[in-house]
NUMARLUM-950472 format. One record per atom (N, C-alpha, C, O, CB): residue number from 1; residue in one letter; atom name; x, z, y. Coordinates in nm, 3 decimals, decimal comma. Atoms other than C-alpha are relative to their C-alpha. Glycine has a CB too. Example, Ala and Ser with C-alpha at 12.3 -4.5 7.8 and 13.67 -1.06 7.14 Angstrom:
REM residues 2
R | k | r | a | east | up | north
R | 1 | a | N | 0,089 | 0,000 | -0,119;
R | 1 | a | CA | 1,230 | 0,780 | -0,450;
R | 1 | a | C | 0,090 | 0,000 | 0,120;
R | 1 | a | O | 0,194 | 0,066 | 0,118;
R | 1 | a | CB | -0,099 | 0,125 | 0,003;
R | 2 | s | N | -0,082 | -0,006 | -0,119;
R | 2 | s | CA | 1,367 | 0,714 | -0,106;
R | 2 | s | C | -0,077 | 0,073 | 0,109;
R | 2 | s | O | -0,026 | 0,090 | 0,220;
R | 2 | s | CB | 0,041 | -0,142 | 0,046;
//
This chain:
REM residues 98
R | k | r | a | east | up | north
R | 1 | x | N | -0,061 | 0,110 | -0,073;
R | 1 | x | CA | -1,928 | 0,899 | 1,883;
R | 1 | x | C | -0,091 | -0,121 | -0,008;
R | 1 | x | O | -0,151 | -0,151 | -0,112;
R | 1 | x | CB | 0,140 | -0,032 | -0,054;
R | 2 | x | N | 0,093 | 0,094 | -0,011;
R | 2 | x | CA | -2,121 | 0,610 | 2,005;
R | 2 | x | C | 0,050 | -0,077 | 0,029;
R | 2 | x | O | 0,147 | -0,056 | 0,102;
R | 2 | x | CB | -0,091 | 0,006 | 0,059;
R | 3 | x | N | -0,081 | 0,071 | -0,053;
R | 3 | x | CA | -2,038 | 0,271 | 2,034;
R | 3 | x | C | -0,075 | -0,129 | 0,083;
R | 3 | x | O | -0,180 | -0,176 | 0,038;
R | 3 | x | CB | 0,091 | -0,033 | -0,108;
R | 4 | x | N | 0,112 | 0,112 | -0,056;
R | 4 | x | CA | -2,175 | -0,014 | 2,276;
R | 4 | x | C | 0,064 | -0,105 | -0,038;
R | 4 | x | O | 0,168 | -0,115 | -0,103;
R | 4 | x | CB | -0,038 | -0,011 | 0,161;
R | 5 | x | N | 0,006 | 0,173 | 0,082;
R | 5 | x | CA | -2,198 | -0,386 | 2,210;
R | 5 | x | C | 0,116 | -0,046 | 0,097;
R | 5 | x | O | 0,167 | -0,153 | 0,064;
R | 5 | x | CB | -0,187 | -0,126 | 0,019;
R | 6 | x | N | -0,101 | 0,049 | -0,032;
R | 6 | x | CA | -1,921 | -0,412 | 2,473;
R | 6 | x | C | 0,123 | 0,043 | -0,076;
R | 6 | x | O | 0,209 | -0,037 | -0,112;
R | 6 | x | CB | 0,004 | 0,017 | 0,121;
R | 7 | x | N | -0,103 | -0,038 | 0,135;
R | 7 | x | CA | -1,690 | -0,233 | 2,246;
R | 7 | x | C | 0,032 | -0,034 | -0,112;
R | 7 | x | O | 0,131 | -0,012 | -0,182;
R | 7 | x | CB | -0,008 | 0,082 | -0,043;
R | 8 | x | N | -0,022 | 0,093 | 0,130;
R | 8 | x | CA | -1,766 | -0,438 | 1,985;
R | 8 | x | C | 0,012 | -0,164 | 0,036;
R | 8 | x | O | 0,056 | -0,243 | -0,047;
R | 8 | x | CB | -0,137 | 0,021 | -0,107;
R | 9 | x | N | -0,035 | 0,127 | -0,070;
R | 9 | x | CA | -1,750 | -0,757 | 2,188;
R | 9 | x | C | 0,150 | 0,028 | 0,075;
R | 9 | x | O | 0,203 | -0,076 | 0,114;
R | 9 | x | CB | -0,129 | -0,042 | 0,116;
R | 10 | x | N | -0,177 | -0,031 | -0,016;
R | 10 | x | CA | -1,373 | -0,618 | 2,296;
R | 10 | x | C | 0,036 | -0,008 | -0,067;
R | 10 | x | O | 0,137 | -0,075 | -0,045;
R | 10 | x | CB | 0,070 | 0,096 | 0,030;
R | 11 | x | N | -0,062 | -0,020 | 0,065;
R | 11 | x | CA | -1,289 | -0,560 | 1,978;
R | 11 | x | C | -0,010 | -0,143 | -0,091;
R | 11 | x | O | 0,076 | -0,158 | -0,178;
R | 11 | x | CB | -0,024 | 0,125 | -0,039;
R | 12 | x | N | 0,049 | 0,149 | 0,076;
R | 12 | x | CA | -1,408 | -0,915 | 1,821;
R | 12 | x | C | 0,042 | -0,085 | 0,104;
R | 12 | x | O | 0,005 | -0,196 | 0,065;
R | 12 | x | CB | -0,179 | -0,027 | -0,039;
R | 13 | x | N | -0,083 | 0,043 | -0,118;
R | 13 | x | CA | -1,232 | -1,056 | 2,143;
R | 13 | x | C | 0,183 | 0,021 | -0,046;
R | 13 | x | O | 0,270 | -0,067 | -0,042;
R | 13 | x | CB | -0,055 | 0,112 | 0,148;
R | 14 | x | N | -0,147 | -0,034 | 0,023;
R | 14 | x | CA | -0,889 | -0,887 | 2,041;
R | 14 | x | C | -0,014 | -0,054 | -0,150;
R | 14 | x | O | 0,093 | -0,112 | -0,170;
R | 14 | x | CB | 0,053 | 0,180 | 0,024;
R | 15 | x | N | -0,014 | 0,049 | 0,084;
R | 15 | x | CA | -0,968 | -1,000 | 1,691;
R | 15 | x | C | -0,034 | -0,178 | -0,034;
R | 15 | x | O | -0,045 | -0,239 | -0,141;
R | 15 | x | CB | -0,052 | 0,089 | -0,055;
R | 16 | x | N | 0,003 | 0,167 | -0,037;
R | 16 | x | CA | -1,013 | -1,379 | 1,802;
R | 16 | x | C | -0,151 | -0,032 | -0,071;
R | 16 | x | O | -0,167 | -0,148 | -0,110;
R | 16 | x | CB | 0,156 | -0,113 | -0,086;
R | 17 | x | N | 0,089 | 0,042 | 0,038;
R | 17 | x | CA | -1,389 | -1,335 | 1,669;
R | 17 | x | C | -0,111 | -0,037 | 0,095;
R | 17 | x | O | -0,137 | 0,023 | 0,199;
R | 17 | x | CB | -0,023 | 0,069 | -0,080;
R | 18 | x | N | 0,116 | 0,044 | -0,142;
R | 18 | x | CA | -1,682 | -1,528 | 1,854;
R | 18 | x | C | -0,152 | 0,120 | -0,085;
R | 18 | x | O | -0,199 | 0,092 | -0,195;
R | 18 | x | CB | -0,060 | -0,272 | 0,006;
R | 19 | x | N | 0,124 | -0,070 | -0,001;
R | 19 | x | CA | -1,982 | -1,276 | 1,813;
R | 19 | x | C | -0,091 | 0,006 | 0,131;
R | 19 | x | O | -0,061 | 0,054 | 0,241;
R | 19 | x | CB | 0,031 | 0,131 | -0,039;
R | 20 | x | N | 0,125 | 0,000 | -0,136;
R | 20 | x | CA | -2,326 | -1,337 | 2,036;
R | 20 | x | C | -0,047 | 0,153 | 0,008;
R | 20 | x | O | -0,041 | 0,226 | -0,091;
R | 20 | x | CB | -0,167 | -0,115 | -0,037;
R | 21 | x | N | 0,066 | -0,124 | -0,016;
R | 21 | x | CA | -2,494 | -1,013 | 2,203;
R | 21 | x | C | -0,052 | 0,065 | -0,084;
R | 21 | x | O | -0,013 | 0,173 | -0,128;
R | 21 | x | CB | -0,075 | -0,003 | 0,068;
R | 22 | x | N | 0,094 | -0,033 | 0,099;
R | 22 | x | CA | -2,768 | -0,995 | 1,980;
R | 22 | x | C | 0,084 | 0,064 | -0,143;
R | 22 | x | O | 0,035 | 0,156 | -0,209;
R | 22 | x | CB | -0,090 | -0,142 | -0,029;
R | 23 | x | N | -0,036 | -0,037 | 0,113;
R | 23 | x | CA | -2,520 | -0,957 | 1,691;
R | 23 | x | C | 0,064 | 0,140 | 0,032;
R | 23 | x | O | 0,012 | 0,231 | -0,032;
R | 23 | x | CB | 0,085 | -0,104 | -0,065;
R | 24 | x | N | -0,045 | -0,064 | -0,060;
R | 24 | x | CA | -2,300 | -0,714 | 1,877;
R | 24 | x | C | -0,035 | 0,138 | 0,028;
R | 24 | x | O | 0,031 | 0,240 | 0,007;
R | 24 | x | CB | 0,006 | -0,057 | 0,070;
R | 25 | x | N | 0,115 | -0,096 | -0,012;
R | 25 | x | CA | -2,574 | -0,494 | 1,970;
R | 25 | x | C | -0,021 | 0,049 | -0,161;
R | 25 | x | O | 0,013 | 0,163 | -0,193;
R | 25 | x | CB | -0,147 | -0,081 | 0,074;
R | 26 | x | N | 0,023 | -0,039 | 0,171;
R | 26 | x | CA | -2,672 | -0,494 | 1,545;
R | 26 | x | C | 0,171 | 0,079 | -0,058;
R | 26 | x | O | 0,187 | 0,161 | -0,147;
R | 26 | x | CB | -0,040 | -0,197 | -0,116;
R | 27 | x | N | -0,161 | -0,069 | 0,081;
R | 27 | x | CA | -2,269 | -0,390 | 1,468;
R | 27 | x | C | 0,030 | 0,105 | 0,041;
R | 27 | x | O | 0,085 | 0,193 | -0,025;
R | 27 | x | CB | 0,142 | -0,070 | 0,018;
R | 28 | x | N | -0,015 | -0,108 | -0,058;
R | 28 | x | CA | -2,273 | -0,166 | 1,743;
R | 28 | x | C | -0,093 | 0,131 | -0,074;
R | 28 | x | O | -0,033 | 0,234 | -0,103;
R | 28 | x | CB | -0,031 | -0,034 | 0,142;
R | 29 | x | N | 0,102 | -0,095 | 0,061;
R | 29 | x | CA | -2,581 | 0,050 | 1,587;
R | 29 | x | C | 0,000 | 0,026 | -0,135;
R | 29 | x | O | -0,063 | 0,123 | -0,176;
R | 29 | x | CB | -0,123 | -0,039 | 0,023;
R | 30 | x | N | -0,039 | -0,017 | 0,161;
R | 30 | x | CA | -2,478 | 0,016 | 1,213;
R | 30 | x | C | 0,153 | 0,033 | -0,028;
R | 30 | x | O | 0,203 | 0,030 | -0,141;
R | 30 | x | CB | -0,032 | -0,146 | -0,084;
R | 31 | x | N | -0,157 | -0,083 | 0,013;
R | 31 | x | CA | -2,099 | 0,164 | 1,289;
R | 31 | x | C | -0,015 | 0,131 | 0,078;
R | 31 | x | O | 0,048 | 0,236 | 0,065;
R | 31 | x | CB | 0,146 | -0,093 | 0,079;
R | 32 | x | N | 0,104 | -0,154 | -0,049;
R | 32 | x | CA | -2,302 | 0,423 | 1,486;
R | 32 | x | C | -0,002 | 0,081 | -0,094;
R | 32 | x | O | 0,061 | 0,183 | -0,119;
R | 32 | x | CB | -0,165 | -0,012 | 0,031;
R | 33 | x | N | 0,112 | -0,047 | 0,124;
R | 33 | x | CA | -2,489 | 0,498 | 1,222;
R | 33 | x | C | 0,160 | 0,052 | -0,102;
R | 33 | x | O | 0,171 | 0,174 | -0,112;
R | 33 | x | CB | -0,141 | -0,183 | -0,093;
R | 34 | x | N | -0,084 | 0,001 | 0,035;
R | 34 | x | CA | -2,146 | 0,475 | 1,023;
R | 34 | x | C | 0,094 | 0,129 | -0,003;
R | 34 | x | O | 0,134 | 0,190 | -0,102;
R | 34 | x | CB | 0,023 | -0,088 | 0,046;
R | 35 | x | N | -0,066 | -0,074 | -0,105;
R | 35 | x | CA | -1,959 | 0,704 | 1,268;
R | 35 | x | C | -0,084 | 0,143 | -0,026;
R | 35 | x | O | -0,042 | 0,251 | -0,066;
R | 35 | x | CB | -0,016 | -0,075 | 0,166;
R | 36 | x | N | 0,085 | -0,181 | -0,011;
R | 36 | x | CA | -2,215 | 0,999 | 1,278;
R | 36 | x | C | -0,017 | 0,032 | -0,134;
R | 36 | x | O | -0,014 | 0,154 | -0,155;
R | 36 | x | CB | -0,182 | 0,018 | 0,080;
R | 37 | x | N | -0,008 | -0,047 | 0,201;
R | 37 | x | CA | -2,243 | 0,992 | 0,827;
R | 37 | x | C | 0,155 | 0,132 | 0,065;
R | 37 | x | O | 0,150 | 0,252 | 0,089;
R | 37 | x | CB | 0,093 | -0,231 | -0,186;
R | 38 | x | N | -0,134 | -0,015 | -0,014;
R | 38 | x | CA | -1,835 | 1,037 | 0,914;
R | 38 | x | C | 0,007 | 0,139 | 0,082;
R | 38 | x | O | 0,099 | 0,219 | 0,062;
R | 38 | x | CB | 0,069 | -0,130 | 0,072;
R | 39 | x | N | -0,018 | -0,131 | -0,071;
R | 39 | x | CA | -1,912 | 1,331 | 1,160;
R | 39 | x | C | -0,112 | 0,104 | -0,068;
R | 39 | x | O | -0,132 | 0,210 | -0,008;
R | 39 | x | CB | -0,025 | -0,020 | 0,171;
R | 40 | x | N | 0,061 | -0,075 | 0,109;
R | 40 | x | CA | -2,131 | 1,493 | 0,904;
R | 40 | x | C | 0,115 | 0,035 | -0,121;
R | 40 | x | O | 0,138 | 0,149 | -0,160;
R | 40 | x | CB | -0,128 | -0,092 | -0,058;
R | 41 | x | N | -0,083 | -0,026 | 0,106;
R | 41 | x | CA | -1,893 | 1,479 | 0,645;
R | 41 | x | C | 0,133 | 0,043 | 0,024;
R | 41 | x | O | 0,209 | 0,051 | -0,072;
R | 41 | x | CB | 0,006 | -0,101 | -0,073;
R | 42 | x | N | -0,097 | -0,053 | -0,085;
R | 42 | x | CA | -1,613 | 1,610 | 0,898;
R | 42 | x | C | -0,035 | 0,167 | -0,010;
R | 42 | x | O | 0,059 | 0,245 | -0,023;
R | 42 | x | CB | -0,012 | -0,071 | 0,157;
R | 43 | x | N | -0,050 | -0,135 | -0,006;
R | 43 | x | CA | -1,758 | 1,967 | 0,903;
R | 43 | x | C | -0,058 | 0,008 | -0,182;
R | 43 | x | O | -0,170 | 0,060 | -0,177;
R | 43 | x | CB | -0,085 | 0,124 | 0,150;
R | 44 | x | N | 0,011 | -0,034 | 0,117;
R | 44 | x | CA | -1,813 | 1,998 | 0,548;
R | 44 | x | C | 0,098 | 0,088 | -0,034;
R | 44 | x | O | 0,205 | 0,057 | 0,019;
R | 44 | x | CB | -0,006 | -0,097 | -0,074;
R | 45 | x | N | -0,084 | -0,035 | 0,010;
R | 45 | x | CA | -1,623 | 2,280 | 0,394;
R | 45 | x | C | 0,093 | -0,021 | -0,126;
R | 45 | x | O | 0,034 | 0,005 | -0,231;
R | 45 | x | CB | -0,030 | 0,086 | 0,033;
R | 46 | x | N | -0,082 | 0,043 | 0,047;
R | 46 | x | CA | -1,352 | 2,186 | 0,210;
R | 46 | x | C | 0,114 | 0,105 | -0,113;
R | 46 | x | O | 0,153 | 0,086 | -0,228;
R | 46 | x | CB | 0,042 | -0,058 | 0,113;
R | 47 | x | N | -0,106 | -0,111 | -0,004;
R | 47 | x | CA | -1,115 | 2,488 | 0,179;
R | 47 | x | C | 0,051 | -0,052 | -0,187;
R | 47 | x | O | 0,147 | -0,114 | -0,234;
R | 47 | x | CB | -0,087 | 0,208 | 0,038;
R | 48 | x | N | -0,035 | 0,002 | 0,141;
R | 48 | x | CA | -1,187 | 2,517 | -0,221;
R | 48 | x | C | -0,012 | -0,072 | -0,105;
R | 48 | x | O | -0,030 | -0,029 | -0,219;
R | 48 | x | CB | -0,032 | 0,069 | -0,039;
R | 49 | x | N | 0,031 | 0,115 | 0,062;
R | 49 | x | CA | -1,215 | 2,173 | -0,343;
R | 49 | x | C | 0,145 | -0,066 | -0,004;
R | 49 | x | O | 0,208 | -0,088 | 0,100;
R | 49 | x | CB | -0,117 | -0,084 | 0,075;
R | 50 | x | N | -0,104 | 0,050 | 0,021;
R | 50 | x | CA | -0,919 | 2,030 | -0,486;
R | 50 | x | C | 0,032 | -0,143 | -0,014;
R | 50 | x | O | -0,039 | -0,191 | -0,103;
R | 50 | x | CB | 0,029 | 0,053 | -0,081;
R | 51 | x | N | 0,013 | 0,074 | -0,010;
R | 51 | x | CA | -0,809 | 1,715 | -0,430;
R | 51 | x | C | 0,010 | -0,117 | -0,099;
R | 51 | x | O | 0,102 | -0,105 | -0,181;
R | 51 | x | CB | 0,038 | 0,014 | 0,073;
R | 52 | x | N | 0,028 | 0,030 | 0,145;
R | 52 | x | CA | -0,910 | 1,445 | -0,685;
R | 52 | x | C | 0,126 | -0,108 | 0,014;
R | 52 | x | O | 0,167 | -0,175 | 0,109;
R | 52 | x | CB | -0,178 | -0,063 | -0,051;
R | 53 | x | N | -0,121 | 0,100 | 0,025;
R | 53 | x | CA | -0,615 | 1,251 | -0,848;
R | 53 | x | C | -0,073 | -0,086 | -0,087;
R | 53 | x | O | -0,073 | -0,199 | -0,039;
R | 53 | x | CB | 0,147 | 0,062 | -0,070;
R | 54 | x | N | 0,067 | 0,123 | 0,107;
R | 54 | x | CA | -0,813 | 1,048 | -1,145;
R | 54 | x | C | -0,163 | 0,027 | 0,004;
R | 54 | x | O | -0,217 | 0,134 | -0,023;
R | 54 | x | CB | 0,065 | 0,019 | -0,190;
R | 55 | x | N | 0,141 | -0,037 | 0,031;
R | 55 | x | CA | -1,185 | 0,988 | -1,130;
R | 55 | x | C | -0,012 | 0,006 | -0,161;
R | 55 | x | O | -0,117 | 0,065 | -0,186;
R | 55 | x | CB | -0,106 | -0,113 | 0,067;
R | 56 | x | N | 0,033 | -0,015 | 0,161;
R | 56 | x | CA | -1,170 | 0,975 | -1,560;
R | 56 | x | C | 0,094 | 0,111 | -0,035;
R | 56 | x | O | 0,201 | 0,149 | 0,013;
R | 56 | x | CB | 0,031 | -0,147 | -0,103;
R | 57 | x | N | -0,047 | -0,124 | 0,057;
R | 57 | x | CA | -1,115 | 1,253 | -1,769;
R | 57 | x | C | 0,181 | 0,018 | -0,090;
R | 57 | x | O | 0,272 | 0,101 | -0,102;
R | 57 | x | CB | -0,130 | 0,025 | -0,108;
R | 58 | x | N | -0,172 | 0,012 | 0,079;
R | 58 | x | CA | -0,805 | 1,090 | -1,991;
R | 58 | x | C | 0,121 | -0,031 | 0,063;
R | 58 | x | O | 0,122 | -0,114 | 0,154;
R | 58 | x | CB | 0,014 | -0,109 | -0,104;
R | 59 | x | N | -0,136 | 0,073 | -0,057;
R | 59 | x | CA | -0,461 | 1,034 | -1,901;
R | 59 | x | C | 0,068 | -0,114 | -0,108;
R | 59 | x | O | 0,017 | -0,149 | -0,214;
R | 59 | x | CB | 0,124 | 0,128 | 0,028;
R | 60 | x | N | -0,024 | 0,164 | 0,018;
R | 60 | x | CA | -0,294 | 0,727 | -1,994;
R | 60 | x | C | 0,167 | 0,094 | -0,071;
R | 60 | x | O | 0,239 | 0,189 | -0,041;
R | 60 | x | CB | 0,001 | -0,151 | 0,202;
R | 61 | x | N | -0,089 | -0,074 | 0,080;
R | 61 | x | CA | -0,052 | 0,784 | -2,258;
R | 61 | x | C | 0,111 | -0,117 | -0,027;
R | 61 | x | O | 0,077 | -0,193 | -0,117;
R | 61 | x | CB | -0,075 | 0,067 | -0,139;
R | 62 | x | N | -0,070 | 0,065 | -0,034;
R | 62 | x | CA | 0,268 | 0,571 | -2,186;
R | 62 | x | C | 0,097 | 0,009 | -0,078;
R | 62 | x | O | 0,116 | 0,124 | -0,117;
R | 62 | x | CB | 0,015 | 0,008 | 0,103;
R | 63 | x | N | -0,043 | 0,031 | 0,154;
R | 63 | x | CA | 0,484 | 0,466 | -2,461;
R | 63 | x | C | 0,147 | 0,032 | 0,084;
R | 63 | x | O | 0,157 | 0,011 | 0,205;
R | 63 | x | CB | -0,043 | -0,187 | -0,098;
R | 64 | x | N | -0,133 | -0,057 | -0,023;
R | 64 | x | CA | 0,882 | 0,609 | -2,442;
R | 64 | x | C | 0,058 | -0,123 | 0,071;
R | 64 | x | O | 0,022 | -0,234 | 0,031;
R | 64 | x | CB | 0,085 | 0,052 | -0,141;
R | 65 | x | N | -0,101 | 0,113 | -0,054;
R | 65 | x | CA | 1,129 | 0,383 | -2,212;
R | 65 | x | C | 0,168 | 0,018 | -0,054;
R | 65 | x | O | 0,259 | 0,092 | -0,017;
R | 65 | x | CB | -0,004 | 0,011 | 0,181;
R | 66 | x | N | -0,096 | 0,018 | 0,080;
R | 66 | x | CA | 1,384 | 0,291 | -2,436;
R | 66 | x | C | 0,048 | -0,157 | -0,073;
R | 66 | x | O | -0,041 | -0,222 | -0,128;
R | 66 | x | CB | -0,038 | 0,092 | -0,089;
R | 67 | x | N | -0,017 | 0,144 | 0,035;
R | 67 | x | CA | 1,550 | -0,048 | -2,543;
R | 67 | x | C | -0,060 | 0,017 | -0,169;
R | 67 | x | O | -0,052 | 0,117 | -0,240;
R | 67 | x | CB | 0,187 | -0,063 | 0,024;
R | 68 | x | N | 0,052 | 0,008 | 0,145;
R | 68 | x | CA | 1,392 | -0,142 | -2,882;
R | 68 | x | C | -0,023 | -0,169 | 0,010;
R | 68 | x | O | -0,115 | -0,236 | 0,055;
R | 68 | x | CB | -0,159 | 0,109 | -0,037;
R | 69 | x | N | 0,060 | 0,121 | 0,039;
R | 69 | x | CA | 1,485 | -0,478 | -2,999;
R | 69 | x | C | -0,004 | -0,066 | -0,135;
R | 69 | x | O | 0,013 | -0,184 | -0,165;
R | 69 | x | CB | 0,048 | -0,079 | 0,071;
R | 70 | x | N | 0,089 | -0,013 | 0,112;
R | 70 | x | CA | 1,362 | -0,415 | -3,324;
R | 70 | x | C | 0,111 | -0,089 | -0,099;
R | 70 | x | O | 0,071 | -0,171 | -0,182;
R | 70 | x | CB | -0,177 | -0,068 | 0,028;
R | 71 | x | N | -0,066 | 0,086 | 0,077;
R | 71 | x | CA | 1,700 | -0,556 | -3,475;
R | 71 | x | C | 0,055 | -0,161 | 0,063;
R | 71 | x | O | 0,142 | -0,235 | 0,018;
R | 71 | x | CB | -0,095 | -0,012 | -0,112;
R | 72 | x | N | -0,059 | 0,122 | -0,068;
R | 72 | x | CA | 1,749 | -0,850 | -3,257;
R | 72 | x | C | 0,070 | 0,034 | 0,105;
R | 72 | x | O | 0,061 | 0,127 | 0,186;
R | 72 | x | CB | -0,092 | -0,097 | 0,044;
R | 73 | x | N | -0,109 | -0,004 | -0,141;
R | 73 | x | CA | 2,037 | -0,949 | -3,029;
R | 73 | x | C | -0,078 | -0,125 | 0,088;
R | 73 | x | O | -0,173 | -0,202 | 0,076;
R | 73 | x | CB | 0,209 | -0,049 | -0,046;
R | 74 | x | N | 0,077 | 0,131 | -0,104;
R | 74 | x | CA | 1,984 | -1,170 | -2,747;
R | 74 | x | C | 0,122 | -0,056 | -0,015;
R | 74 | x | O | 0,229 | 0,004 | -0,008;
R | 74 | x | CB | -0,066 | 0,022 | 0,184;
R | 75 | x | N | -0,165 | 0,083 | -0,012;
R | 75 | x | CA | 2,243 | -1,480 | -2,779;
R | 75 | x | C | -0,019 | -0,089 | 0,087;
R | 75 | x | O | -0,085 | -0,192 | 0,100;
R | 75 | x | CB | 0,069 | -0,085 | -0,134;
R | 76 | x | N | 0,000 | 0,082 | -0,143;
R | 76 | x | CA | 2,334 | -1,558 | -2,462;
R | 76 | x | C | 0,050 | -0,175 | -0,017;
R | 76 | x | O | -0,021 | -0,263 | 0,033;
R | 76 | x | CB | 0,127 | 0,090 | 0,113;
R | 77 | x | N | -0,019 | 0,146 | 0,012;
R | 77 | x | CA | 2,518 | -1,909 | -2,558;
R | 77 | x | C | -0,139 | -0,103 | -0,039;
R | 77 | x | O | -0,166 | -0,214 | 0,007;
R | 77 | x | CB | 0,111 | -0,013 | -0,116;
R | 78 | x | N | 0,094 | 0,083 | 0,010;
R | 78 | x | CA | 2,198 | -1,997 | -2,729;
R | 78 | x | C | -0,081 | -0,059 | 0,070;
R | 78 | x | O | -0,122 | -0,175 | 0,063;
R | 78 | x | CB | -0,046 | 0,027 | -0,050;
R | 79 | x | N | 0,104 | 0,016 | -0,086;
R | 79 | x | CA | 1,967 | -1,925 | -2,446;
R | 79 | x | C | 0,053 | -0,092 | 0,107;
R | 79 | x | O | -0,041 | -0,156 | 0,154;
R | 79 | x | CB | -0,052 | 0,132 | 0,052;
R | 80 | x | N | -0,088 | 0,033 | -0,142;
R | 80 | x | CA | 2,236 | -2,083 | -2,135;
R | 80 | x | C | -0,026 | -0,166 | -0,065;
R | 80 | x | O | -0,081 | -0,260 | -0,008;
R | 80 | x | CB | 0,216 | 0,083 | 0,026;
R | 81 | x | N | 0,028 | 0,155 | 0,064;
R | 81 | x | CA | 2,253 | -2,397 | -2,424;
R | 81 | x | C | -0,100 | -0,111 | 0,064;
R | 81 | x | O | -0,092 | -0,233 | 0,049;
R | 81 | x | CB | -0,062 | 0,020 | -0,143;
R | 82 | x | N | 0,148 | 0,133 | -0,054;
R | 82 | x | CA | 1,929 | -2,583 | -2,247;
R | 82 | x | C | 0,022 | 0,038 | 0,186;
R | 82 | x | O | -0,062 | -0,008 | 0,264;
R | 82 | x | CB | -0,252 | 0,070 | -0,087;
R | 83 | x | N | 0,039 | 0,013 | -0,153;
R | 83 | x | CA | 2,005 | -2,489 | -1,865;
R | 83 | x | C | 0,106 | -0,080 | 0,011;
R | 83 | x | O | 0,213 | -0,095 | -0,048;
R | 83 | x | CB | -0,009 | 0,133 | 0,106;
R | 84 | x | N | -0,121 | 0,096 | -0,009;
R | 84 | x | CA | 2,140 | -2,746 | -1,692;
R | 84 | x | C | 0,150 | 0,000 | 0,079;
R | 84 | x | O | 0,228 | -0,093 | 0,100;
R | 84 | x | CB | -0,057 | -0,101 | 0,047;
R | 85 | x | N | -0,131 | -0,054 | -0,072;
R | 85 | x | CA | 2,428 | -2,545 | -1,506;
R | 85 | x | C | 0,063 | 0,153 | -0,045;
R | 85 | x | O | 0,006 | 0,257 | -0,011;
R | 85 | x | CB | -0,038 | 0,008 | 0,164;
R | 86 | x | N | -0,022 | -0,146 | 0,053;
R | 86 | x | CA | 2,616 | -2,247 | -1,670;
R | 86 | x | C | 0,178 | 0,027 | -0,002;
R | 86 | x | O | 0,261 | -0,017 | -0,081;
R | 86 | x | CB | -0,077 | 0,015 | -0,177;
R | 87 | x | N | -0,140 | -0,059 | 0,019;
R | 87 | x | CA | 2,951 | -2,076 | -1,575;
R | 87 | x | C | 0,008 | 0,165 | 0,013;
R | 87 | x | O | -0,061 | 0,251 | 0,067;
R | 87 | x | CB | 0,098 | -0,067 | 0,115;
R | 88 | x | N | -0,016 | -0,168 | 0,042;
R | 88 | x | CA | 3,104 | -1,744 | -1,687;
R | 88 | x | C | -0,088 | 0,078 | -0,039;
R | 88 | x | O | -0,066 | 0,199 | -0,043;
R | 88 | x | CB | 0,038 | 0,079 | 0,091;
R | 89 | x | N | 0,088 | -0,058 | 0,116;
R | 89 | x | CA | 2,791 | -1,669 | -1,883;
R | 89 | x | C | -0,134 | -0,019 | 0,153;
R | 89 | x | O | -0,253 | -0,008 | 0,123;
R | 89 | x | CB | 0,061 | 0,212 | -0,095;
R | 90 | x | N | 0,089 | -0,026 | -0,071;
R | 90 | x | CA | 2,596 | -1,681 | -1,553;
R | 90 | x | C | -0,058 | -0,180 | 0,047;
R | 90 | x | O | 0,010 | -0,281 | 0,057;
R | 90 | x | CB | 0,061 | 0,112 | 0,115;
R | 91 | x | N | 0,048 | 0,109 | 0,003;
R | 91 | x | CA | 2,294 | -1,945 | -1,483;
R | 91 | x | C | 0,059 | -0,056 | 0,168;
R | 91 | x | O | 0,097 | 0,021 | 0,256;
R | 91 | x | CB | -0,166 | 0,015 | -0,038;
R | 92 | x | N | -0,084 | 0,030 | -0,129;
R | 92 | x | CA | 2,433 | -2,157 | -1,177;
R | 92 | x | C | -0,114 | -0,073 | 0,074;
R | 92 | x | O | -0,128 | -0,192 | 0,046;
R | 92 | x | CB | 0,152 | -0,098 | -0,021;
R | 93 | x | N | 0,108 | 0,130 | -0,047;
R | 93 | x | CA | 2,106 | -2,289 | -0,941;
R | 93 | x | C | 0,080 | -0,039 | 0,145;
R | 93 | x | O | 0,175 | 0,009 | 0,206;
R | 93 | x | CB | -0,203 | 0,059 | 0,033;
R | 94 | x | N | -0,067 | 0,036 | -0,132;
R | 94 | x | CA | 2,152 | -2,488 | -0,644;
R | 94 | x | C | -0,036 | 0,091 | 0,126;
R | 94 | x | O | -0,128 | 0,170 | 0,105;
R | 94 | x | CB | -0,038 | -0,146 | 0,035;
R | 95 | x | N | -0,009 | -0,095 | -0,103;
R | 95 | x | CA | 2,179 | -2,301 | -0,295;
R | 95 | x | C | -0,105 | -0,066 | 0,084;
R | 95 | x | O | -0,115 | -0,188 | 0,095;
R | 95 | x | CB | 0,149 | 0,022 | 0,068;
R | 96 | x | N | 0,133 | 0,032 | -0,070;
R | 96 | x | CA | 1,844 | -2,288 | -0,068;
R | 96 | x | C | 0,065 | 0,057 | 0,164;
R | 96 | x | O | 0,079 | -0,024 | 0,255;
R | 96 | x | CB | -0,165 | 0,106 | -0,081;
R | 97 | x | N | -0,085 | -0,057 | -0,108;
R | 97 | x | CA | 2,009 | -2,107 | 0,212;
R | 97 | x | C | 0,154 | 0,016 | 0,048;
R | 97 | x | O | 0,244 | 0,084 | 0,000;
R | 97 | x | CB | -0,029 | 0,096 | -0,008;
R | 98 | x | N | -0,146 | 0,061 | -0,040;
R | 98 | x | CA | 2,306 | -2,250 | 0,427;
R | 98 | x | C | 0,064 | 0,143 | 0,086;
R | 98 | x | O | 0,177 | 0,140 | 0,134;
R | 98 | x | CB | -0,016 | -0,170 | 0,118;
//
């Protein structure tokens, strides 16, 4: 697939970009170039190559999900104590949306 400098001056048009010929012409021939790698690496065969999930060898060893608070409670009166609006245990902010 080939692309001309009007195709890239359409497409930098629909993307509200100002690009001169000269440049146009250079984007056009280096997404070329781009484009045909991409149709090389299209017939490659594939079949028995599995698809990679982690480029590193270790997995990530993720600690149990479980409450642990190591003996502490949380006291809600203490924490509500410094806001400056609090009913039925819940913090009260003012309303942003009428």
């Amino acid at each position: 697939m080939s692309l001309s400098s009007q195709d890239i001056s359409k497409v930098a048009n629909l993307s509200r970009l100002a690009i001169d010929d000269n440049l146009a012409n250079d984007y056009a021939k280096d997404i070329g170039k781009i484009l045909s790698m991409m149709d090389i690496l299209a017939q490659v065969d594939t079949t028995d190559v599995k698809p990679l999930t982690n480029v590193h060898d270790g997995v990530q060893v993720l600690r149990p999900d479980v409450v642990d608070l190591n003996g502490l409670a949380v006291n809600r009166e203490l924490n509500q104590a410094i806001a400056p609006a609090v009913q039925d245990g819940l913090y009260l902010v003012p309303q942003v949306i009428e």
